[in-house]
PDB file of N, CA, C and O in Angstrom, chain B, residues numbered from 101:
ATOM      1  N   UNK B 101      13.692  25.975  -4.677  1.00  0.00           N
ATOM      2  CA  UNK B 101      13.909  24.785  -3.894  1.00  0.00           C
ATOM      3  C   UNK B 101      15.412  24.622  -3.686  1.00  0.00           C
ATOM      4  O   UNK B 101      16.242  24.543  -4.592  1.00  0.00           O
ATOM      5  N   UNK B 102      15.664  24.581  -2.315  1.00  0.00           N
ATOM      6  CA  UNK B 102      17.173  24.234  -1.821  1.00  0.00           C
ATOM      7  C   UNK B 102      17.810  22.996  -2.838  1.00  0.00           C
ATOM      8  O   UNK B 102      17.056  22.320  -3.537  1.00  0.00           O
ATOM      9  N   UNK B 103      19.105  22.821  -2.825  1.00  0.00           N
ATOM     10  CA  UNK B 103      19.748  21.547  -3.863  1.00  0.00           C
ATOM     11  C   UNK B 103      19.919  20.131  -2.451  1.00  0.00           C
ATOM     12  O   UNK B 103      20.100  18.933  -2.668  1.00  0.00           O
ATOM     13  N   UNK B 104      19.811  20.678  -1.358  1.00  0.00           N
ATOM     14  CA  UNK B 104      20.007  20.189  -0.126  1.00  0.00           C
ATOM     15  C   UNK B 104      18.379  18.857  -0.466  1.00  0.00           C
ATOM     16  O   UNK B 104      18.466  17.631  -0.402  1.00  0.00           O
ATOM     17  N   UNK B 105      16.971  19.746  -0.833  1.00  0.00           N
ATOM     18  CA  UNK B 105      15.740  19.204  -0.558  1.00  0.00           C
ATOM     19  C   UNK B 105      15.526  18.421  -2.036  1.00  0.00           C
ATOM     20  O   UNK B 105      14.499  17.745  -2.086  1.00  0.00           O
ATOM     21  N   UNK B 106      16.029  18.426  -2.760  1.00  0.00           N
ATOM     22  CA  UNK B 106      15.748  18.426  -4.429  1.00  0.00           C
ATOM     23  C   UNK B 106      17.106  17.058  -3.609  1.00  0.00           C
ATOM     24  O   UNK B 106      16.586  16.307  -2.784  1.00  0.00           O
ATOM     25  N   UNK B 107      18.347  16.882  -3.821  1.00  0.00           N
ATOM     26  CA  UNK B 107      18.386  15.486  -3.455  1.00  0.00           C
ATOM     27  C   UNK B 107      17.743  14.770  -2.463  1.00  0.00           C
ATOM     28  O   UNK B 107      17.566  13.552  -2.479  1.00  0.00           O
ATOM     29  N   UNK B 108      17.363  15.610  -1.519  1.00  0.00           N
ATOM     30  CA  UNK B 108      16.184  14.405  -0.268  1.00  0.00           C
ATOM     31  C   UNK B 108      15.207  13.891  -1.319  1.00  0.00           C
ATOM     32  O   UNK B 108      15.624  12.782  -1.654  1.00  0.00           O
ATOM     33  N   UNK B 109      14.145  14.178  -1.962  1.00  0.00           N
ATOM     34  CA  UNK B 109      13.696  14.133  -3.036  1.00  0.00           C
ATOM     35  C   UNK B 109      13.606  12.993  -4.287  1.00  0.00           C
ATOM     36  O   UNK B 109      12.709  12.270  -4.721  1.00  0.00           O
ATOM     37  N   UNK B 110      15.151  13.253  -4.657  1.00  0.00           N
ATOM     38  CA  UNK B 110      15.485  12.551  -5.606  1.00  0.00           C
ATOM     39  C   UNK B 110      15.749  10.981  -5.162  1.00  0.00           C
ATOM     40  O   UNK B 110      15.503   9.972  -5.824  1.00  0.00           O
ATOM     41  N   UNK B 111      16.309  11.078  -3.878  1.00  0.00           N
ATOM     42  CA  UNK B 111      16.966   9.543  -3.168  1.00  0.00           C
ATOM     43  C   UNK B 111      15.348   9.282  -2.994  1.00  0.00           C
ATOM     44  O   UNK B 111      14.877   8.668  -3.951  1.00  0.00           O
ATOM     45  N   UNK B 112      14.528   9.582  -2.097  1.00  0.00           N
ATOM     46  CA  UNK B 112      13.427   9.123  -2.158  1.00  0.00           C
ATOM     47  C   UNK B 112      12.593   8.522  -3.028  1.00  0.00           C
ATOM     48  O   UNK B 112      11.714   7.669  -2.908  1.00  0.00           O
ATOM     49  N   UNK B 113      13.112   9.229  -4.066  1.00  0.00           N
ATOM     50  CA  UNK B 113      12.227   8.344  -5.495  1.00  0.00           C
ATOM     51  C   UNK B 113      12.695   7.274  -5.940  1.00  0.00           C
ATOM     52  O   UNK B 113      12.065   6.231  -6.118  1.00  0.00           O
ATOM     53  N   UNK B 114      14.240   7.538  -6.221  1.00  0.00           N
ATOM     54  CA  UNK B 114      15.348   6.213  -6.573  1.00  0.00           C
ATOM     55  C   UNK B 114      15.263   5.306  -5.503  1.00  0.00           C
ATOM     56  O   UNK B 114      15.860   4.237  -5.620  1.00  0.00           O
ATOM     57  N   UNK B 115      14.659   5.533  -4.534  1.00  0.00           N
ATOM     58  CA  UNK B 115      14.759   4.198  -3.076  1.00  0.00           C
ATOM     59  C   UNK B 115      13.260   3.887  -3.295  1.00  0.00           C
ATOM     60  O   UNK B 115      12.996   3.130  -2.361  1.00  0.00           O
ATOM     61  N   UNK B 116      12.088   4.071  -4.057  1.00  0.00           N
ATOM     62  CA  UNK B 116      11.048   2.990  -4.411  1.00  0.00           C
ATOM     63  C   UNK B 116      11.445   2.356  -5.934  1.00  0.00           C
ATOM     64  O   UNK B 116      10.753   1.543  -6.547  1.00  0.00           O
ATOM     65  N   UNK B 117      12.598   2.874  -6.341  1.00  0.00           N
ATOM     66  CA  UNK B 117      12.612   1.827  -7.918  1.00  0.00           C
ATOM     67  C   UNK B 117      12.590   0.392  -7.485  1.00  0.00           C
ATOM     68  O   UNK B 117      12.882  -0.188  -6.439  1.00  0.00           O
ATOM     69  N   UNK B 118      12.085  -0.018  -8.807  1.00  0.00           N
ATOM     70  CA  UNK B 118      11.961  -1.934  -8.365  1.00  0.00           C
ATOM     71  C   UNK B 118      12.495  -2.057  -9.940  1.00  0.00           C
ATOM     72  O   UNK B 118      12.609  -1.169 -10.785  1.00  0.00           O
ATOM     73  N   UNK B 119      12.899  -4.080 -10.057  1.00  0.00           N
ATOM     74  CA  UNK B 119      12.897  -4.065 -11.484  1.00  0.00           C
ATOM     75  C   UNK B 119      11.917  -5.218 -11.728  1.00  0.00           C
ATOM     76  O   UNK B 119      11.441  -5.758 -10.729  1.00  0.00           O
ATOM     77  N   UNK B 120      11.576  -5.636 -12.888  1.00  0.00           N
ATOM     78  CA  UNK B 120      10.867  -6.632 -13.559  1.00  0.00           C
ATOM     79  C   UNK B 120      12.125  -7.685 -13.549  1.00  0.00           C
ATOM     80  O   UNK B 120      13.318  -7.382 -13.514  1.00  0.00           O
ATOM     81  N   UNK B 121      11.550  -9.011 -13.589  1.00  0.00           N
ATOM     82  CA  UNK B 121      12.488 -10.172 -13.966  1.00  0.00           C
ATOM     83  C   UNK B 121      13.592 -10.261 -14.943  1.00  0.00           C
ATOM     84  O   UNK B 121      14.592 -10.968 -14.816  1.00  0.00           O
ATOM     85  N   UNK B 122      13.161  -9.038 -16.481  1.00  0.00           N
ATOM     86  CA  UNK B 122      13.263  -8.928 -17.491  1.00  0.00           C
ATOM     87  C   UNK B 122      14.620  -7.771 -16.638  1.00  0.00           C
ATOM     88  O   UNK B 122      15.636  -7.803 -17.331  1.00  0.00           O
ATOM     89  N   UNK B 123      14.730  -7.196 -15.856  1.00  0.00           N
ATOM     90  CA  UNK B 123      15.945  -6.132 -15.543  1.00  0.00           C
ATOM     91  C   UNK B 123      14.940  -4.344 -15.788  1.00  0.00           C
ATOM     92  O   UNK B 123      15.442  -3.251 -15.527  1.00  0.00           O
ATOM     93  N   UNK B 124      13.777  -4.518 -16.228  1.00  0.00           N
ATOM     94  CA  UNK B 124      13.080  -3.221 -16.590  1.00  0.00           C
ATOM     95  C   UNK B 124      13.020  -2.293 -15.239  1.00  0.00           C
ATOM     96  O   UNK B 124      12.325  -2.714 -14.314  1.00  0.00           O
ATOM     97  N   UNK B 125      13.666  -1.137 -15.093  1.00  0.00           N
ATOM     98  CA  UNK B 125      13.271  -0.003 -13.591  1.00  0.00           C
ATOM     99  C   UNK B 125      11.685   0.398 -13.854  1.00  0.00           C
ATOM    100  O   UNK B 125      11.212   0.927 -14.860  1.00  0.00           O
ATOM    101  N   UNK B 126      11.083   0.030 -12.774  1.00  0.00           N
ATOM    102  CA  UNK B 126       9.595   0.511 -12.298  1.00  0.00           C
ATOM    103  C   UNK B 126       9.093   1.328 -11.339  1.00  0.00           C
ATOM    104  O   UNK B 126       9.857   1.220 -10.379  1.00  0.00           O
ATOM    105  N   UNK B 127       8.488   1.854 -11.161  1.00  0.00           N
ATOM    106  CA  UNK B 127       7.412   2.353  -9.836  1.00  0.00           C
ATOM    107  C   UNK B 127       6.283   2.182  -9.982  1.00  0.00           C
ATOM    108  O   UNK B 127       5.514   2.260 -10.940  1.00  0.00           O
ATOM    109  N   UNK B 128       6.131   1.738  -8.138  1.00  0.00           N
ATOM    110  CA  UNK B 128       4.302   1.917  -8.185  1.00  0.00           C
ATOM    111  C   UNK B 128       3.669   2.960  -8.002  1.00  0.00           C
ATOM    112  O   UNK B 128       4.292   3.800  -7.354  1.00  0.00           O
ATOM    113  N   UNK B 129       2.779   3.208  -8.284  1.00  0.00           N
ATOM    114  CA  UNK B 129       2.065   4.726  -8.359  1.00  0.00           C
ATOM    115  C   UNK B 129       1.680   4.974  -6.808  1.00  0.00           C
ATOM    116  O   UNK B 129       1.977   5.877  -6.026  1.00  0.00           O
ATOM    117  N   UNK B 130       1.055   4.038  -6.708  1.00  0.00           N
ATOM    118  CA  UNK B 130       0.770   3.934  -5.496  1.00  0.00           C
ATOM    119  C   UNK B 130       1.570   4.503  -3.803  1.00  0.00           C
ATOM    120  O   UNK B 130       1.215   4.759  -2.653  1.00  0.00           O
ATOM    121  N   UNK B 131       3.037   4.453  -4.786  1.00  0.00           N
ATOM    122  CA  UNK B 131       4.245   4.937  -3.564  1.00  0.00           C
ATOM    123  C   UNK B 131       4.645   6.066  -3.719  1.00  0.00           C
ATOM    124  O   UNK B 131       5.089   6.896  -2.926  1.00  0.00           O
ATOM    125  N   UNK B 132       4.336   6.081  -5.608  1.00  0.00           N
ATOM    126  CA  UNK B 132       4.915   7.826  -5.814  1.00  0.00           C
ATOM    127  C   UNK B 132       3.320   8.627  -5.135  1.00  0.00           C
ATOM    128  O   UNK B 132       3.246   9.826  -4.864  1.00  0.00           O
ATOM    129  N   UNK B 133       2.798   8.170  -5.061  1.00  0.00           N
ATOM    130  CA  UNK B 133       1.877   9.102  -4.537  1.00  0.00           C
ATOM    131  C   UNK B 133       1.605   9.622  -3.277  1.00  0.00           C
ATOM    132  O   UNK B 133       0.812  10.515  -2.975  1.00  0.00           O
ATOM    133  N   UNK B 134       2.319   8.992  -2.603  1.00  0.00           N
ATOM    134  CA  UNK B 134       3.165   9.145  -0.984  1.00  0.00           C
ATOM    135  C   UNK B 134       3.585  10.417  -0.986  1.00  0.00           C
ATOM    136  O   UNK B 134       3.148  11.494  -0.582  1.00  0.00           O
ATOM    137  N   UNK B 135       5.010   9.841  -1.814  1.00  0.00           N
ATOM    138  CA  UNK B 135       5.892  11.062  -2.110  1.00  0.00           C
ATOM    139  C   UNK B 135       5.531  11.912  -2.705  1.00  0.00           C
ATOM    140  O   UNK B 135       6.497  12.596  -3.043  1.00  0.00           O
ATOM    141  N   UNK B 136       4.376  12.402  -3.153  1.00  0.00           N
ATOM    142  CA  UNK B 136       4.228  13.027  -4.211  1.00  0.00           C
ATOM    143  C   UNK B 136       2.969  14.235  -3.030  1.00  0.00           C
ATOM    144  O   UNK B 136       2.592  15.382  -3.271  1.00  0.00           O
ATOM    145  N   UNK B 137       2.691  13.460  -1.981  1.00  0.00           N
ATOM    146  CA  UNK B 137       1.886  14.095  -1.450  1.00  0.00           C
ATOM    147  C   UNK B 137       0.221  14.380  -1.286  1.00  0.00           C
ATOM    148  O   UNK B 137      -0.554  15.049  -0.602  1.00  0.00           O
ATOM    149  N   UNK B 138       0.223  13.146  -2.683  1.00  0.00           N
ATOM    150  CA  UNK B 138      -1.287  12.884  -2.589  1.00  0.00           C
ATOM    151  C   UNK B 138      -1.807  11.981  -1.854  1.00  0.00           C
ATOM    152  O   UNK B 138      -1.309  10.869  -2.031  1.00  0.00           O
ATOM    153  N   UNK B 139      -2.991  12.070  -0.752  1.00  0.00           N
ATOM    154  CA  UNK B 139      -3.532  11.522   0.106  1.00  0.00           C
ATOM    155  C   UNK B 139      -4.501  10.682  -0.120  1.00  0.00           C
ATOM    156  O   UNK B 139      -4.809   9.852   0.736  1.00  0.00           O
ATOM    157  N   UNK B 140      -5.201  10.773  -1.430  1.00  0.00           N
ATOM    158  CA  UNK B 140      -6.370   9.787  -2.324  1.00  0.00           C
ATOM    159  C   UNK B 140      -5.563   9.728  -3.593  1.00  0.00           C
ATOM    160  O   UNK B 140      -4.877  10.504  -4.259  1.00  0.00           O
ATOM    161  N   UNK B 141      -6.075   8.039  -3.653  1.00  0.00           N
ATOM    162  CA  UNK B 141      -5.656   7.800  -4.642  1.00  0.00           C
ATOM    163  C   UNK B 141      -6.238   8.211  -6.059  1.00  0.00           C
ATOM    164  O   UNK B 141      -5.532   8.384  -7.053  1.00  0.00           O
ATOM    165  N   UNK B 142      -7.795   8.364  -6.018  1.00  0.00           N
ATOM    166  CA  UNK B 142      -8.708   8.900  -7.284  1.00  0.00           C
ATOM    167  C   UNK B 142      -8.098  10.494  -7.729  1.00  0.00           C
ATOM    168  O   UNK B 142      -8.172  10.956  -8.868  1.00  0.00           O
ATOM    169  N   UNK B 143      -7.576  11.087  -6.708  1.00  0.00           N
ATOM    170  CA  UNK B 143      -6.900  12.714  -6.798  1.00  0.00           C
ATOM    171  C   UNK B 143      -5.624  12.412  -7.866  1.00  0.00           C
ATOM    172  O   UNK B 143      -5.374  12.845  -8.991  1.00  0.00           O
ATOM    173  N   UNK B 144      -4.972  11.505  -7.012  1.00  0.00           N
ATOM    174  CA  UNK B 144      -3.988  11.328  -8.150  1.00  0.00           C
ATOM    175  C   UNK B 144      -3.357  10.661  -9.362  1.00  0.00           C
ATOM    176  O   UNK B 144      -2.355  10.792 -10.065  1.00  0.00           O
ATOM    177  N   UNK B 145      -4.452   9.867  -9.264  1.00  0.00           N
ATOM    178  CA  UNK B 145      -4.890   9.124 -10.862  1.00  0.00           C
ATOM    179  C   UNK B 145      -5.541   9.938 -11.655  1.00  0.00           C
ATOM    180  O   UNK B 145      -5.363   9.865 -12.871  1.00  0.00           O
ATOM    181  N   UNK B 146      -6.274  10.713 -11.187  1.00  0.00           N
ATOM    182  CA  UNK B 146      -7.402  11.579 -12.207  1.00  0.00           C
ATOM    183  C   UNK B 146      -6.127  13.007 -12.468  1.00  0.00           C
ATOM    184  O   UNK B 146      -6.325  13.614 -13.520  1.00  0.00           O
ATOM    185  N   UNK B 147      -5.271  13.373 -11.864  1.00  0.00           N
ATOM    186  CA  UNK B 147      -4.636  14.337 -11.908  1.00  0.00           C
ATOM    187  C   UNK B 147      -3.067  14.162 -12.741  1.00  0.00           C
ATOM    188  O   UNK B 147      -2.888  14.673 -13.846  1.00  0.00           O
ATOM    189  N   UNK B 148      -1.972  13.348 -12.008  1.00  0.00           N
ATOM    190  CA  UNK B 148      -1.046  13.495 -11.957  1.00  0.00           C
ATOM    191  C   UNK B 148      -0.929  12.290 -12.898  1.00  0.00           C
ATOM    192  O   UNK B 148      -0.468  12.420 -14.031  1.00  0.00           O
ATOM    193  N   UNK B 149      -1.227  11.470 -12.558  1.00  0.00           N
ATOM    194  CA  UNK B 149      -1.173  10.049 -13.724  1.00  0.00           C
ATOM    195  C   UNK B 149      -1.795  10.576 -15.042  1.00  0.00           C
ATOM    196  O   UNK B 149      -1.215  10.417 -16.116  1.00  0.00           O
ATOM    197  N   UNK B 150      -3.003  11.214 -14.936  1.00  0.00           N
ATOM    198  CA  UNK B 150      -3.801  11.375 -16.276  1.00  0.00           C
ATOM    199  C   UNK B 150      -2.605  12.354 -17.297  1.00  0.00           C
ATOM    200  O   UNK B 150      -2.307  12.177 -18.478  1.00  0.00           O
ATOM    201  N   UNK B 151      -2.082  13.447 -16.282  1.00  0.00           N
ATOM    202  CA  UNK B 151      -1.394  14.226 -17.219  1.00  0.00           C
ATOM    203  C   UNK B 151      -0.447  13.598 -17.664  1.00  0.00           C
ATOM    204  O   UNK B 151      -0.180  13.728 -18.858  1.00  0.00           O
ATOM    205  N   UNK B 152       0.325  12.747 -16.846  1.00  0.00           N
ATOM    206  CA  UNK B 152       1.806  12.115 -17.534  1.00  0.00           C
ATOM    207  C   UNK B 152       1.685  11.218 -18.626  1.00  0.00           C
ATOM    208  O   UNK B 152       2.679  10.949 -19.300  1.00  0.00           O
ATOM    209  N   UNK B 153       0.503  10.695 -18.889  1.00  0.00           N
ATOM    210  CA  UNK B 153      -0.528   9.518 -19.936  1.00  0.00           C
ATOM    211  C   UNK B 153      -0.131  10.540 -21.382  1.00  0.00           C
ATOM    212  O   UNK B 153       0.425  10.243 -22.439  1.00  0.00           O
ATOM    213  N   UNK B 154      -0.763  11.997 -20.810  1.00  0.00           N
ATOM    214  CA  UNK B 154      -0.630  12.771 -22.301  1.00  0.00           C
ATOM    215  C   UNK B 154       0.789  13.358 -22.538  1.00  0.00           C
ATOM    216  O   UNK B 154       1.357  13.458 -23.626  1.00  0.00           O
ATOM    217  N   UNK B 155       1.289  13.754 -21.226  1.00  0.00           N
ATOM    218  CA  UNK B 155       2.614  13.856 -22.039  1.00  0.00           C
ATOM    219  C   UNK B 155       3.453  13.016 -22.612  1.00  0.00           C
ATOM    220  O   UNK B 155       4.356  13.386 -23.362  1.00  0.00           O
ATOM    221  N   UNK B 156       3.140  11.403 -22.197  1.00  0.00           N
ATOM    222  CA  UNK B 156       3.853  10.344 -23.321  1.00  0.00           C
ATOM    223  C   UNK B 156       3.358  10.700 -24.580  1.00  0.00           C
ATOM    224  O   UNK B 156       4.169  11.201 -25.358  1.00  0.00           O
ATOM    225  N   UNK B 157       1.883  10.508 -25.051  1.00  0.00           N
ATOM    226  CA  UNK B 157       1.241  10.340 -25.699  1.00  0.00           C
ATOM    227  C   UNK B 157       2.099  11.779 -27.029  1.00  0.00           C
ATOM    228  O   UNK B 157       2.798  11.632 -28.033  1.00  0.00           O
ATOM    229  N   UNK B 158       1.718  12.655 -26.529  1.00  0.00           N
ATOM    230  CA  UNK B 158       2.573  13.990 -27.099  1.00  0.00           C
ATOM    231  C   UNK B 158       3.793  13.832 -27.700  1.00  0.00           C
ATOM    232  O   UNK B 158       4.047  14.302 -28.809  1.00  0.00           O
ATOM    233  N   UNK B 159       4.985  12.855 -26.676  1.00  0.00           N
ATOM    234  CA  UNK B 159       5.922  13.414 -27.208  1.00  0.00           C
ATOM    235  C   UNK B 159       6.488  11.509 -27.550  1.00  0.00           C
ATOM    236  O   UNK B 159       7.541  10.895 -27.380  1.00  0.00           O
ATOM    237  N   UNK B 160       5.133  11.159 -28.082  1.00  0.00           N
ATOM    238  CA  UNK B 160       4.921  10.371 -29.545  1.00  0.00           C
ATOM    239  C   UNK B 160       5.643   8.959 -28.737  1.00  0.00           C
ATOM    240  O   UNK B 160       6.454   8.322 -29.409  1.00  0.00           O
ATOM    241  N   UNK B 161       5.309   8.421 -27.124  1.00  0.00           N
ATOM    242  CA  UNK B 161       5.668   7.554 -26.666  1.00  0.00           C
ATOM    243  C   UNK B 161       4.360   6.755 -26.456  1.00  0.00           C
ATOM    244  O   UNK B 161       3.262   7.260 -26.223  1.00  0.00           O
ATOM    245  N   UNK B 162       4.666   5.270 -26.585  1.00  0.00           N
ATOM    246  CA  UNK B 162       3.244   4.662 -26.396  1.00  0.00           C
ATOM    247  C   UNK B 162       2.819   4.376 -24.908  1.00  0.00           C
ATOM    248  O   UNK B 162       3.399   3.443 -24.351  1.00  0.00           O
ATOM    249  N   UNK B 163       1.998   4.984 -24.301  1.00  0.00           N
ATOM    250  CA  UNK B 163       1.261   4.980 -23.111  1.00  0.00           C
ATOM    251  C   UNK B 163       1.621   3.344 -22.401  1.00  0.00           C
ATOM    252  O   UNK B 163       2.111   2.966 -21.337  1.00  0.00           O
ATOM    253  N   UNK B 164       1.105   2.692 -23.578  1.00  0.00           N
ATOM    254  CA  UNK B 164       0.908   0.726 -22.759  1.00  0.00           C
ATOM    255  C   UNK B 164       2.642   0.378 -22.592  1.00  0.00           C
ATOM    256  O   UNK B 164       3.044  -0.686 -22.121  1.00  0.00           O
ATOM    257  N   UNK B 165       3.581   1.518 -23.086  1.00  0.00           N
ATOM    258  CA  UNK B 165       4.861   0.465 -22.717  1.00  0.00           C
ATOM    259  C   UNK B 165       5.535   1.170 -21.315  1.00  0.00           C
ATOM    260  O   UNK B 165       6.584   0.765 -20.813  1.00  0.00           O
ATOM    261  N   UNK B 166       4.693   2.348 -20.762  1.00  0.00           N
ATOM    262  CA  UNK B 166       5.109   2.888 -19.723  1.00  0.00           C
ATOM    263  C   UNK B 166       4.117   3.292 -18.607  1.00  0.00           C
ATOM    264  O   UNK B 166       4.292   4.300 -17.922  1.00  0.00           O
ATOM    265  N   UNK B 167       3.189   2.552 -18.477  1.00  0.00           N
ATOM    266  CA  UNK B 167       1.765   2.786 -17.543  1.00  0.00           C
ATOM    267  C   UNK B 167       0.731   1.632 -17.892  1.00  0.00           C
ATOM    268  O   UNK B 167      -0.240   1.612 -18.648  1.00  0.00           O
ATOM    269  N   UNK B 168       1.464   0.407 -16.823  1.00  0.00           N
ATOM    270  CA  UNK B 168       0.674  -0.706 -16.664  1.00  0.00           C
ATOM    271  C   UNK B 168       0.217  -0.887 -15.642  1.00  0.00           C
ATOM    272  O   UNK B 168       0.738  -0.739 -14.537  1.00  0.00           O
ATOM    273  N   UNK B 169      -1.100  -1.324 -15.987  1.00  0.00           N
ATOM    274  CA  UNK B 169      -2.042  -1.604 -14.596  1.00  0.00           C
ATOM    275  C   UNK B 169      -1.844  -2.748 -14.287  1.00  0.00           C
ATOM    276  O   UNK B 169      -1.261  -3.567 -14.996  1.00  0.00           O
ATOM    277  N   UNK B 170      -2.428  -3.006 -12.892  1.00  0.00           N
ATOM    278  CA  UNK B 170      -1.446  -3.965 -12.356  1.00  0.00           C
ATOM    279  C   UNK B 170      -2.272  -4.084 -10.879  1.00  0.00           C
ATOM    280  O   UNK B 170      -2.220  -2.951 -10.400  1.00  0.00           O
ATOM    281  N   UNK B 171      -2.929  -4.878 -10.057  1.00  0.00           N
ATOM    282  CA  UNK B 171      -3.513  -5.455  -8.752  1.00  0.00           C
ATOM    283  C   UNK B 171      -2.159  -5.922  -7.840  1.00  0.00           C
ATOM    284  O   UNK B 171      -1.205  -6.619  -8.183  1.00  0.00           O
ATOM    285  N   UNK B 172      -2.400  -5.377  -6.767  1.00  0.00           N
ATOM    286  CA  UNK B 172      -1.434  -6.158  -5.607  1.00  0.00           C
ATOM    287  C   UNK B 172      -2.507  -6.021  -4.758  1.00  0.00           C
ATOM    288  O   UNK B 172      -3.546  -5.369  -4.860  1.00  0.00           O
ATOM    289  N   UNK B 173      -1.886  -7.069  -3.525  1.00  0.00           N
ATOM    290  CA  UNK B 173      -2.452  -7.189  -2.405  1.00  0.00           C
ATOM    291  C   UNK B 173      -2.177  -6.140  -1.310  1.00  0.00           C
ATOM    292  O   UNK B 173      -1.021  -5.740  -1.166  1.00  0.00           O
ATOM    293  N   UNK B 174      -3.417  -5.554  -0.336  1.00  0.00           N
ATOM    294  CA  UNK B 174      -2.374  -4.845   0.943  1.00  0.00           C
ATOM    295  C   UNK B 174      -3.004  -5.920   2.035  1.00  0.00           C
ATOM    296  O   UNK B 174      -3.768  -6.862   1.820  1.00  0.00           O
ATOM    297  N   UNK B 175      -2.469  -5.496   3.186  1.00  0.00           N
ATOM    298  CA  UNK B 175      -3.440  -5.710   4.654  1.00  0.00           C
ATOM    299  C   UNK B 175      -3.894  -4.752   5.081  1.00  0.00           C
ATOM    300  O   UNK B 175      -3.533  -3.575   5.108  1.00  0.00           O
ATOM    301  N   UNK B 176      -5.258  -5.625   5.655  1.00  0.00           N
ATOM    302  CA  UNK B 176      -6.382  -4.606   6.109  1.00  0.00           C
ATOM    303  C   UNK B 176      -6.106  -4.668   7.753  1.00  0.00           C
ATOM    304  O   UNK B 176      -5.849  -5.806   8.147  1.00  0.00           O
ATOM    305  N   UNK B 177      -6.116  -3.774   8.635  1.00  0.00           N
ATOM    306  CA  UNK B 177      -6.233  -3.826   9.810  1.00  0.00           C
ATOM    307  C   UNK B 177      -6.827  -4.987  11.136  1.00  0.00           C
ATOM    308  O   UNK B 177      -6.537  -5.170  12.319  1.00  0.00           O
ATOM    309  N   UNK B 178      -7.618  -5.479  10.330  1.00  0.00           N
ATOM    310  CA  UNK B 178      -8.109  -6.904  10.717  1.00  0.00           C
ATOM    311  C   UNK B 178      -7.378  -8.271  10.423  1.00  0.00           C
ATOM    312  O   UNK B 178      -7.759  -9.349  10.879  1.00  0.00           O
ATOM    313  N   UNK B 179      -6.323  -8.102   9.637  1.00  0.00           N
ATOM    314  CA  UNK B 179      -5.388  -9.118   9.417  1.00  0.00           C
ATOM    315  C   UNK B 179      -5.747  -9.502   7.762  1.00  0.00           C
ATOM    316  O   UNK B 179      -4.846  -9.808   6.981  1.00  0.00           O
ATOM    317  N   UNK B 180      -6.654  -9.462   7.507  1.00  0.00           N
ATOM    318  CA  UNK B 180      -7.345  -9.646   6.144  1.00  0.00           C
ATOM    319  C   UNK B 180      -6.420  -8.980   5.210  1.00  0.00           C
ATOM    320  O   UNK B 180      -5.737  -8.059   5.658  1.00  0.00           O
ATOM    321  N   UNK B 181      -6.258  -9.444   3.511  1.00  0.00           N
ATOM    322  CA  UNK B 181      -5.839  -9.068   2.392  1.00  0.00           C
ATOM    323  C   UNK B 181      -6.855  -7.974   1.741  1.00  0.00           C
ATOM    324  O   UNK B 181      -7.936  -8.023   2.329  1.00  0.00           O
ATOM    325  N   UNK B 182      -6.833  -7.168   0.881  1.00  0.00           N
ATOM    326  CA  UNK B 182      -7.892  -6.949  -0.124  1.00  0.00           C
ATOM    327  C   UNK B 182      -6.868  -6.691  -1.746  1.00  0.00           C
ATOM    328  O   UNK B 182      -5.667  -6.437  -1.645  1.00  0.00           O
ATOM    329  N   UNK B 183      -7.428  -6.784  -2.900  1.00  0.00           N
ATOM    330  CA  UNK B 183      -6.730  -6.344  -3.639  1.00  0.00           C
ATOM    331  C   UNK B 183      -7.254  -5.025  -4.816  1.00  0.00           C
ATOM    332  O   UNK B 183      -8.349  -4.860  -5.353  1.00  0.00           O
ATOM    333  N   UNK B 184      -6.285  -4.418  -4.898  1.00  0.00           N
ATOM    334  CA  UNK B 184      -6.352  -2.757  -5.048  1.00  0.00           C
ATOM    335  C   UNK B 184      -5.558  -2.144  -6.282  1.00  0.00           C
ATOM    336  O   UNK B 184      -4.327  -2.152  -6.295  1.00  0.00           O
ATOM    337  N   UNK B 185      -6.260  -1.653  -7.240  1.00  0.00           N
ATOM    338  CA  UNK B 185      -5.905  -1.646  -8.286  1.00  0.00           C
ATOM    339  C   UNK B 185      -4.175  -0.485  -8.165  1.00  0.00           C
ATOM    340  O   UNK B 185      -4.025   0.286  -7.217  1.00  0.00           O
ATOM    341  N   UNK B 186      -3.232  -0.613  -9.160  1.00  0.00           N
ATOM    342  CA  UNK B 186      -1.929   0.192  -9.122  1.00  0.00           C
ATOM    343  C   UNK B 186      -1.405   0.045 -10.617  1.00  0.00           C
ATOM    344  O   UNK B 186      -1.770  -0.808 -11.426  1.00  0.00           O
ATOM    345  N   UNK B 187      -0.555   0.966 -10.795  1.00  0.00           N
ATOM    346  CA  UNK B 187       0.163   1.392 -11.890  1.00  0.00           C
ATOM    347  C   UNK B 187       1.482   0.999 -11.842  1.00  0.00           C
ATOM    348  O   UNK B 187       1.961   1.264 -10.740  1.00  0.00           O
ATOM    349  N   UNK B 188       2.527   0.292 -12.851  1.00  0.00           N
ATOM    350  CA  UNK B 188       3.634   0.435 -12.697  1.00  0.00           C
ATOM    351  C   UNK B 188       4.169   1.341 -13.628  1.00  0.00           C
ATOM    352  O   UNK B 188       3.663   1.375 -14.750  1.00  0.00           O
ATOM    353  N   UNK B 189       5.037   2.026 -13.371  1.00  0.00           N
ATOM    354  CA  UNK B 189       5.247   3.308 -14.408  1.00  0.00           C
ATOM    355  C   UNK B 189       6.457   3.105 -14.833  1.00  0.00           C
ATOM    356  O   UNK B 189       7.010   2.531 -13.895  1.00  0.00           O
ATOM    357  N   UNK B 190       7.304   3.244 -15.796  1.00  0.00           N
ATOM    358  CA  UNK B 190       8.267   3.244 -16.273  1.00  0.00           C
ATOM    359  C   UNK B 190       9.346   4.831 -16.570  1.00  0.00           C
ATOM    360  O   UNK B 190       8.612   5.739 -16.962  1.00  0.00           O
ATOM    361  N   UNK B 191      10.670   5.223 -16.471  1.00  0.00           N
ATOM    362  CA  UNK B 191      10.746   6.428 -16.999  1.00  0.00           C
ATOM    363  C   UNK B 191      10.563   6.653 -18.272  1.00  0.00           C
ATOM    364  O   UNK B 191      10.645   7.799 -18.714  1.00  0.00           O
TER     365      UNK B 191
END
């Protein structure tokens, strides 16, 4: 991978950080999964989320202080809300 595409990349990820009230850096899964290239969300919860769950878990970090679930609202094409389950992830 070019160093040119690896920072396109990197800014992309650092431009969905958010923080908590508390000052905590977050992401929604939901956006890394944009970027990430997954098109369903069950693909990349069952895949890419599940694995990063065990590599906390492994390297002896507790899962609940870095992968909280979490409901937001979107809009539906009809003008309507629905609400849709998401992850906020922590590094």
């Amino acid at each position: 991978m070019e160093s040119n595409q690896i920072q396109m990349l990197t800014d992309a990820f650092e431009g969905h950080a958010q923080q908590t009230e508390n000052g905590v850096e977050y992401w929604l899964a939901r956006d890394l999964q944009q970027l990430l290239g997954y098109s369903e969300w069950r693909n990349f919860n069952q895949t890419a989320i599940s694995k990063a769950k065990t590599a906390c878990e492994v390297s002896s970090h507790a899962v609940s202080d870095h992968f909280v679930d979490v409901n937001k609202m979107v809009s539906l094409g009809s003008g309507a809300e629905r609400e849709i389950e998401d992850i906020m992830l922590t590094r």
